[in-house]
ROSE-836778 format. One record per residue (C-alpha): residue in one letter; x, y, z; residue number from 0. Coordinates in steps of 0.001 Angstrom, whole numbers. Example, Ala and Ser with C-alpha at 12.3 -4.5 7.8 and 13.67 -1.06 7.14 Angstrom:
<nodes>
NODE aa       x       y       z   i
NODE  a   12300   -4500    7800   0
NODE  s   13670   -1060    7140   1
</nodes>
This chain:
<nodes>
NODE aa       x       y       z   i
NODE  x   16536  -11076  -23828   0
NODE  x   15247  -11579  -27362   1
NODE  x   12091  -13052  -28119   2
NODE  x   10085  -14699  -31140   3
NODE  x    9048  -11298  -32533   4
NODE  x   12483   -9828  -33064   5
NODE  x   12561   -7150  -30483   6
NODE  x   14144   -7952  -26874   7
NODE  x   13693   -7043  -23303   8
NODE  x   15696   -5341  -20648   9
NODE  x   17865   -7820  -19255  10
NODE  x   16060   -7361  -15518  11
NODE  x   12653   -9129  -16693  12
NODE  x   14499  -12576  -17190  13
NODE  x   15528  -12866  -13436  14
NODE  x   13232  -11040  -11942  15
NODE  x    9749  -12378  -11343  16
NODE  x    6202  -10719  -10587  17
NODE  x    5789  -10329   -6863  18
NODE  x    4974  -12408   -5210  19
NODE  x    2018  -11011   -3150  20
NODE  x     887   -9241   -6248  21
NODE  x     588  -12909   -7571  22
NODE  x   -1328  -13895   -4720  23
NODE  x   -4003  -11499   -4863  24
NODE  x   -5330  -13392   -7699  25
NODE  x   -6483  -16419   -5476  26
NODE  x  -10138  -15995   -3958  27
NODE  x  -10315  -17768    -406  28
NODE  x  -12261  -17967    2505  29
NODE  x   -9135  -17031    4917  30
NODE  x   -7240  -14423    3587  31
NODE  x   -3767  -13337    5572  32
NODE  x   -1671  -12899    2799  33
NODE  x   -1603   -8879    1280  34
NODE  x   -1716   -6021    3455  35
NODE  x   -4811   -4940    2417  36
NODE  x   -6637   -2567    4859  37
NODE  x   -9777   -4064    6094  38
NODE  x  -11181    -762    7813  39
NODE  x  -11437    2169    5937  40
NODE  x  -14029    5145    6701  41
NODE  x  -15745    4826    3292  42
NODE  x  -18758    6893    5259  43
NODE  x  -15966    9728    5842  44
NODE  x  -14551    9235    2233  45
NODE  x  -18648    9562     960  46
NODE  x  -19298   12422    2757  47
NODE  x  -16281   14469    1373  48
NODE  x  -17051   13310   -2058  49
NODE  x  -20639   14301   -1706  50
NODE  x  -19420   17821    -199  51
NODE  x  -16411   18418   -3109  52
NODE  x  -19066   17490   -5526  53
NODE  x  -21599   20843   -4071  54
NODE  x  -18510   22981   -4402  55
NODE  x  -17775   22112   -7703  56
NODE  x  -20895   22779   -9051  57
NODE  x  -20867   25965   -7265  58
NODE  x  -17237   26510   -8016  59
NODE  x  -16102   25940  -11762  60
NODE  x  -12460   27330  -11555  61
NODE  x  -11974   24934   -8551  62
NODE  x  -13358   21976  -10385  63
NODE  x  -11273   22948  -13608  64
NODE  x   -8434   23186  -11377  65
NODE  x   -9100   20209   -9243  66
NODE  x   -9092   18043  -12280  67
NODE  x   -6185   19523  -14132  68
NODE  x   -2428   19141  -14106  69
NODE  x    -463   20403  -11071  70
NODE  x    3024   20318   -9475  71
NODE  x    4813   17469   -9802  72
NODE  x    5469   17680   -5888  73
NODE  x    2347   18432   -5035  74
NODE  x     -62   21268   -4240  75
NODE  x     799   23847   -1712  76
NODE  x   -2499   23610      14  77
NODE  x   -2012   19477     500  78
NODE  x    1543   20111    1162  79
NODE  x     977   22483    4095  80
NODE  x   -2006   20190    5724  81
NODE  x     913   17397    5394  82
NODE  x    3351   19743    7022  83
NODE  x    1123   20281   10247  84
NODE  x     320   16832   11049  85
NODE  x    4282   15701   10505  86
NODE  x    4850   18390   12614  87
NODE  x    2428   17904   15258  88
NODE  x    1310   14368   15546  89
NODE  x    4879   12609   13862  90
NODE  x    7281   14909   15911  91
NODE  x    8976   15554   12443  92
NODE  x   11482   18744   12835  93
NODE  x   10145   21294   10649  94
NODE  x    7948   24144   10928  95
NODE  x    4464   23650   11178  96
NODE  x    3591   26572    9346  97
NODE  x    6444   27682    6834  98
NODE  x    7832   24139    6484  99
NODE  x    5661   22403    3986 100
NODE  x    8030   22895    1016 101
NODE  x   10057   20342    2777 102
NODE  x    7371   18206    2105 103
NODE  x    6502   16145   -1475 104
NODE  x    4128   13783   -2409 105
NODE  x    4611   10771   -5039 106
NODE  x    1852    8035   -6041 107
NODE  x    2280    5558   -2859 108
NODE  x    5495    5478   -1327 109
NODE  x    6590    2777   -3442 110
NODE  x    6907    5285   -5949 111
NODE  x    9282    7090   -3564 112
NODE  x   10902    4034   -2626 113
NODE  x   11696    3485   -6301 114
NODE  x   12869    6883   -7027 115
NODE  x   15226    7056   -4241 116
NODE  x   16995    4073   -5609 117
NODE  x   17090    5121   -9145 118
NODE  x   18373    8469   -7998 119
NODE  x   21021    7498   -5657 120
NODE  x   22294    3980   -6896 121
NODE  x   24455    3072   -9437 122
NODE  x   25355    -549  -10220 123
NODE  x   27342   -1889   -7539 124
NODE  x   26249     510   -4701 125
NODE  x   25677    -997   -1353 126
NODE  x   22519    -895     657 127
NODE  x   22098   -2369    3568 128
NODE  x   18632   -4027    4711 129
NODE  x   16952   -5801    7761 130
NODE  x   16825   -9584    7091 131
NODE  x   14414  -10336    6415 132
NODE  x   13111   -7099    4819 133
NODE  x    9925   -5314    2581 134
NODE  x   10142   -6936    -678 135
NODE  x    9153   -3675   -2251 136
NODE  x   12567   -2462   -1624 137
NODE  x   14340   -5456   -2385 138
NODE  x   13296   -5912   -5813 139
NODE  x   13878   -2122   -6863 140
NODE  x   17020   -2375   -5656 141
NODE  x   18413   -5920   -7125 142
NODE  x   16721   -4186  -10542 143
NODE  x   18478   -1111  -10577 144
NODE  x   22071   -3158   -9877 145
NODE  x   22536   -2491   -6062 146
NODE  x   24239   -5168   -4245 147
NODE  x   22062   -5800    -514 148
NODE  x   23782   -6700    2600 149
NODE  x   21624   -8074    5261 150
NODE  x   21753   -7413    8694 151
NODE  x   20408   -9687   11622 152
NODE  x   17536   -8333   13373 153
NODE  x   15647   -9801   16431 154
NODE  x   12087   -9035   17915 155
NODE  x   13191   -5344   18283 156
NODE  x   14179   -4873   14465 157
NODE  x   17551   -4208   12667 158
NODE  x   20472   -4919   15489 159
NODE  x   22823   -1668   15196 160
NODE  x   26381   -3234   15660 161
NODE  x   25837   -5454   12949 162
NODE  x   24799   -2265   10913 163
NODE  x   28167    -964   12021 164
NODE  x   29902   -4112   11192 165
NODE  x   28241   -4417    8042 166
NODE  x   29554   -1135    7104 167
NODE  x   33059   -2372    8183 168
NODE  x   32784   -4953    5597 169
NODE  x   31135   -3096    3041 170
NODE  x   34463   -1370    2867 171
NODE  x   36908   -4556    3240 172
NODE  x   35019   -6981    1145 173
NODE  x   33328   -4483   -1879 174
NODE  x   35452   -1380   -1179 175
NODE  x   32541     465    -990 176
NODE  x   30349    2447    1866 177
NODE  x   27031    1560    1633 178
NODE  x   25148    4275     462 179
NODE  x   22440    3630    2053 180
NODE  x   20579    2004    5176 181
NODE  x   17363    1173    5126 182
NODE  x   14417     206    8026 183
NODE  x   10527     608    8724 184
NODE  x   10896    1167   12428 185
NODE  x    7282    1035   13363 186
NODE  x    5879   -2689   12943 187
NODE  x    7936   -3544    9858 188
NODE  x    6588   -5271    6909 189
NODE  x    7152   -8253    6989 190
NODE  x    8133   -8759   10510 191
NODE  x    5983   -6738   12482 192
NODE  x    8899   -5488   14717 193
NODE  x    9160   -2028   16132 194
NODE  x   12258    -508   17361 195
NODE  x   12979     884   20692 196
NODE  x   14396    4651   20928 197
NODE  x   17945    3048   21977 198
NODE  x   18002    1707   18606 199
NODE  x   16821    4589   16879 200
NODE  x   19625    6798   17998 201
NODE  x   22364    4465   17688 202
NODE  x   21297    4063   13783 203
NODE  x   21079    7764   12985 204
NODE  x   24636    8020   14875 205
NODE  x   26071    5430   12777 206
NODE  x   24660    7100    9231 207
NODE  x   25874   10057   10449 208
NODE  x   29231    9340   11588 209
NODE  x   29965    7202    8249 210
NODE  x   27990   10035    6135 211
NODE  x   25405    6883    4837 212
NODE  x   21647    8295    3877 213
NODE  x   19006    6386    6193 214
NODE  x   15303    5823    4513 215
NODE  x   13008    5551    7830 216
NODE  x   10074    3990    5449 217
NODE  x    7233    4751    8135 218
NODE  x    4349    3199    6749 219
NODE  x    2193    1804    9378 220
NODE  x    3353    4313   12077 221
NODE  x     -58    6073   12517 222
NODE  x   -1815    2304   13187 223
NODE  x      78    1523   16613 224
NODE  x   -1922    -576   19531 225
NODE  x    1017     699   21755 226
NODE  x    2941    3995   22526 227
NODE  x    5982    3935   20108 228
NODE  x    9224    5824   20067 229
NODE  x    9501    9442   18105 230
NODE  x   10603    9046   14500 231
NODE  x   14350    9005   13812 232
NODE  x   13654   11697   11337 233
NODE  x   12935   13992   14785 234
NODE  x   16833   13745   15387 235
NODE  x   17346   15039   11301 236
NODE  x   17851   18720   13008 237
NODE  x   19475   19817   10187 238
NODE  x   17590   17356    7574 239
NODE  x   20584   16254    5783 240
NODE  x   20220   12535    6867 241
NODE  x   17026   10678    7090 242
NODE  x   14487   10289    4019 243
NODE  x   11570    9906    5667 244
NODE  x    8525    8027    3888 245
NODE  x    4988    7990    5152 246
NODE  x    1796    7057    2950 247
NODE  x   -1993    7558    2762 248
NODE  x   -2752    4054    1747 249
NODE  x   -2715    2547    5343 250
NODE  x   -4294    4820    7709 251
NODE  x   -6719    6842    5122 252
NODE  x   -7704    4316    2144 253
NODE  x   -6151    3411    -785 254
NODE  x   -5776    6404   -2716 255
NODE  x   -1948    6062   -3445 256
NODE  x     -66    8481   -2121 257
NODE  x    3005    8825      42 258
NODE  x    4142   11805    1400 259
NODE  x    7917   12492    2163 260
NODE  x   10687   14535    4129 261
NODE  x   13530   14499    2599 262
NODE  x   17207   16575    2538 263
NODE  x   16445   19325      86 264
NODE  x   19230   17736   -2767 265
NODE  x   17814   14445   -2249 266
NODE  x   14285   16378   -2881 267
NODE  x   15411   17913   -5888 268
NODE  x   16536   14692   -7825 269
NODE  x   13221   12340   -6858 270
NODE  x   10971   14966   -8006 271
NODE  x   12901   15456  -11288 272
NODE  x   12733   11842  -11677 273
NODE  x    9130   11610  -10406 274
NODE  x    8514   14170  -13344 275
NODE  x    9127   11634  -15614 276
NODE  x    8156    8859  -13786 277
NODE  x    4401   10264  -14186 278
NODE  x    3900   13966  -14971 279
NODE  x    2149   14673  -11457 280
NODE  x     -80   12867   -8694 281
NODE  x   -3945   13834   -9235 282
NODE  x   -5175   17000   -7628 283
NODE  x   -8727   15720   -7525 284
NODE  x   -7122   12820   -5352 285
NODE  x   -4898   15451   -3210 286
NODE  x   -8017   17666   -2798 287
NODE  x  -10087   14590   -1024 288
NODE  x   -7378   13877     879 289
NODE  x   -6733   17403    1829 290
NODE  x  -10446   17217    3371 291
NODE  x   -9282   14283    5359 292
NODE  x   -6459   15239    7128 293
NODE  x   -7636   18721    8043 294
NODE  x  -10861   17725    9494 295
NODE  x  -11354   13848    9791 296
NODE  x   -8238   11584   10312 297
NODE  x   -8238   11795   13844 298
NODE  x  -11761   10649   14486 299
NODE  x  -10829    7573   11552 300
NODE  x   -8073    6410   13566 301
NODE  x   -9793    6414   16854 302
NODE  x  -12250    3941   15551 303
NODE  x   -9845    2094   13528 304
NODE  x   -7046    1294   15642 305
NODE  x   -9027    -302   18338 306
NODE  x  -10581   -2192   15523 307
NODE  x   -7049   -3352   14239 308
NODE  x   -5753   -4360   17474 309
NODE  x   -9189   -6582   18152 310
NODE  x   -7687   -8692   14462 311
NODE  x   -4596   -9009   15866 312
NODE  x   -5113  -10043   19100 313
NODE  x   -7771  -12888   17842 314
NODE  x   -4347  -13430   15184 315
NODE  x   -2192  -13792   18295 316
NODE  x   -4291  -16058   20677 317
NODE  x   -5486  -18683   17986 318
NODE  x   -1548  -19058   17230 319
NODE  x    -491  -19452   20180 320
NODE  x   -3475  -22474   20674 321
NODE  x   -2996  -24077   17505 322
NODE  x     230  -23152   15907 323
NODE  x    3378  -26521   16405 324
NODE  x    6521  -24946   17540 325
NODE  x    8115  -22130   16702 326
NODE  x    8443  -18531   17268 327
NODE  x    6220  -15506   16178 328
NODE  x    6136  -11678   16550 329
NODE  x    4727   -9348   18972 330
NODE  x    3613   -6031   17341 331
NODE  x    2965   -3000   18339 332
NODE  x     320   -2138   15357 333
NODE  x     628   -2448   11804 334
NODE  x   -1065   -5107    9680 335
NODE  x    1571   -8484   10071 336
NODE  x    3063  -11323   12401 337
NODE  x    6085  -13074   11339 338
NODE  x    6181  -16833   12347 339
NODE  x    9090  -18628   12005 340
NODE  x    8927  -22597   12180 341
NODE  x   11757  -24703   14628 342
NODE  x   11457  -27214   11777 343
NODE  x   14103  -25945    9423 344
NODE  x   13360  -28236    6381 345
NODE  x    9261  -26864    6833 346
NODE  x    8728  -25123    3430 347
NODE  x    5742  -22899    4189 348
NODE  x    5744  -22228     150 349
NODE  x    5366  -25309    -936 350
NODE  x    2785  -26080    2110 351
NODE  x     956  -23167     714 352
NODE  x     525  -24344   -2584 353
NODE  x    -415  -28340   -1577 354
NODE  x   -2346  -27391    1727 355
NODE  x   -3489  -24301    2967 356
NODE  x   -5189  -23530    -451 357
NODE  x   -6880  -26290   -1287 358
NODE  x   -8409  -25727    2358 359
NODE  x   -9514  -22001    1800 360
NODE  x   -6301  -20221    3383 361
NODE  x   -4026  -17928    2090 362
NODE  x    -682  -16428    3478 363
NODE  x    2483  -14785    2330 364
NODE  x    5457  -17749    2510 365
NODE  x    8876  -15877    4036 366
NODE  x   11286  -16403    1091 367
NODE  x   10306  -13643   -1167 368
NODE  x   11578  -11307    2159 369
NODE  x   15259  -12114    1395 370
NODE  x   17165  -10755   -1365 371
NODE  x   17270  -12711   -4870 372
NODE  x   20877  -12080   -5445 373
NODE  x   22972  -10076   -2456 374
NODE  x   25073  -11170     491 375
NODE  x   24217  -11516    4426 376
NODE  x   26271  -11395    7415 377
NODE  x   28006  -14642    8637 378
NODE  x   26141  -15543   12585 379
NODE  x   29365  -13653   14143 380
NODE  x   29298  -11109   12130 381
NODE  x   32836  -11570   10750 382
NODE  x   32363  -11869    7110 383
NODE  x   29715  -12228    4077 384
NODE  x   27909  -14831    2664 385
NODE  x   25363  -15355    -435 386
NODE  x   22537  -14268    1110 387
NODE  x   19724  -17582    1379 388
NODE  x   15838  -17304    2042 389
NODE  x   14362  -18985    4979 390
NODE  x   11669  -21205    3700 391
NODE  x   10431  -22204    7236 392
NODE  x    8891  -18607    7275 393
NODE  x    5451  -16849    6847 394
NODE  x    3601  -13658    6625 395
NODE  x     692  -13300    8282 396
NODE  x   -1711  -10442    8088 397
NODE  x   -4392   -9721   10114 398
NODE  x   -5464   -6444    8724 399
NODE  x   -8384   -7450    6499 400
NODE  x  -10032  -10451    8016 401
NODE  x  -13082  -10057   10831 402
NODE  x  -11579  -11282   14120 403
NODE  x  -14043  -14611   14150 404
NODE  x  -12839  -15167   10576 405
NODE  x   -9434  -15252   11520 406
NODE  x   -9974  -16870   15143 407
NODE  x  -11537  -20128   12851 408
NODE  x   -8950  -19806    9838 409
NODE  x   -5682  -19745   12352 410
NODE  x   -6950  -22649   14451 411
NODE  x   -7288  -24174   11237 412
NODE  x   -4122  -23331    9877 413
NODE  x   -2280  -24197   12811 414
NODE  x   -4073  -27728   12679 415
NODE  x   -3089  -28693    9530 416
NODE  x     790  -27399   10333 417
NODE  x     970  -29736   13183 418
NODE  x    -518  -32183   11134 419
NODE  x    1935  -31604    8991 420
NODE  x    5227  -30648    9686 421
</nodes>
């Protein structure tokens, strides 16, 4: 795409827009469910550690020097290993809690992960198949880097499994192409909330193993659960040649970017070599705080914080269910969002976004950006493929940063002026 001063852009940047919830951080409001933006974070834990790295330093100068130096682009050993223990004995994650940590990487965020995973496995044309609707973070990458997305149907317990198996079926009749790969947060998805049940779970790692299709298990908010939830489906990876598992720091420890991953050791090899040039290395000063964190103080974080989170969603939840016109929302088991979907199918929550809810102090994520820009979903019997088409009768809505009497008064509110409204 050429422009007035004689050079041109990539071809992706003129059909591709900014995201949209990056967009919509810019907006100041009184009621804010839009980003998942943590709203409890142990800043007094995060001080403390600070205040004790800063002792050792001074008393230390080869850690310091090394602390805020280069390191491996995968991360340092000692991080690596604290990682490996707490997969391995909290996250039920088949490797060995004491040799296995070079199964273990790090990148900045998961999104970085995300996006190396796609630029190392897909070429133009590739099929992956998502939830509908599913984390725009992957969605974007993916239309970018030329992979066609095929939607699957999901219900209140996530991604249905025999339309992954039918999708597959179709991959190959309609593209001639397996997908190469399958893609879910199992544990109170972004956007929709849902978790699956262990039925599930098995029956998709059965179905990427029989049809030899890599599964990314993208387990972002599994350490923030109200509920008992199902093992990971990277505990049934025995032999870790199937499931890229994701996790990430930003959600249960503060955002200090960076996700941590299991992955089969030639999938390893090729996101770390692109990683390398991606951005050199993640920050060992960052790794060494964090390092202090999971060894001695994530536990006592989450026991205050989860309560905490499930006290916003529940106020989320009960001032919906009073207020809201009809229509049908989530039930999570943790995480930060509930996924409303309106019975009015011409309501366009974007457009009531921009008109209504902000000039009256409220701000939430509308559902469209969740659905592919370009790609294909499944037909309602699951017999063919279709363009795939955005809901617009959908939200977002996060509960994860506002007080609970903040968001008790802004979802009445919001709920008023819908019924007003629609």
């Amino acid at each position: 795409m050429a422009n007035s001063n004689g050079y041109s852009f990539s071809s992706w940047t003129s059909f591709i827009a900014e995201s949209q919830i990056r967009a919509l951080l810019r907006y100041k409001v009184k009621y804010y469910f839009a980003g998942g933006k943590p709203g409890i974070m142990p800043t007094d834990i995060f001080a403390k550690i600070m205040q004790d790295l800063s002792v050792r330093y001074l008393e230390d100068s080869k850690l310091a020097l090394d602390d805020f130096n280069y390191g491996p682009t995968g991360g340092q050993p000692w991080f690596l290993k604290t990682l490996a223990k707490r997969l391995c004995d909290v996250r039920s994650i088949p490797i060995d809690c004491d040799e296995g940590w070079n199964n273990v990487s790090i990148t900045n965020g998961s999104q970085q992960a995300i996006y190396a995973l796609l630029d190392t496995l897909i070429d133009p044309g590739d099929i992956i198949i998502t939830p509908s609707p599913a984390y725009l973070g992957f969605l974007v990458p993916a239309v970018k880097l030329g992979g066609r997305i095929l939607t699957v149907p999901t219900d209140h317990d996530g991604i249905i499994p025999e339309f992954v198996e039918k999708a597959i079926y179709l991959s190959k009749s309609k593209f001639g192409k397996i997908p190469d790969i399958v893609y879910v947060v199992p544990d109170s998805d972004n956007p929709k909330g849902t978790t699956i049940p262990q039925k599930r779970r098995q029956a998709l790692f059965d179905i990427c193993e029989n049809h030899n299709i890599l599964l990314i298990e993208d387990s972002a908010y599994a350490e923030i659960q109200f509920k008992e939830t199902p093992k990971p489906i990277k505990a049934l990876d025995k032999d870790n040649n199937r499931v890229a598992y994701l996790g990430t720091t930003s959600k249960e420890a503060a955002v200090l970017r960076v996700g941590y991953s299991v992955l089969p050791p030639n999938v390893r090899e090729q996101v770390l070599k692109d990683k390398g040039y991606l951005d050199l290395c993640t920050s060992t000063f960052v790794q060494r705080i964090l390092d202090e964190y999971y060894s001695k103080y994530i536990d006592e974080a989450m026991r205050k914080a989860i309560p905490l989170y499930k006290a916003r969603y529940e106020a989320m939840a009960k001032a919906m269910d009073a207020s809201f016109p009809a229509g049908d929302r989530t039930d999570p088991t943790g995480g930060f969002f509930i996924w409303w979907e309106s019975d009015n199918k011409d309501f366009d929550s974007s457009k009531f976004m921009k008109e209504i809810a902000i000039p009256n102090e409220l701000l939430y994520v509308p559902g469209g950006p969740f659905y592919p820009i370009t790609g294909f979903s499944m037909t309602e019997d699951g017999s063919d493929v279709e363009p795939s088409v955005p809901r617009p009768n959908t939200m977002r809505l996060g509960f994860s940063y506002a007080v609970p009497e903040d968001i008790s008064i802004g979802i009445e509110r919001l709920g008023n002026l819908l019924s007003e409204h629609i």
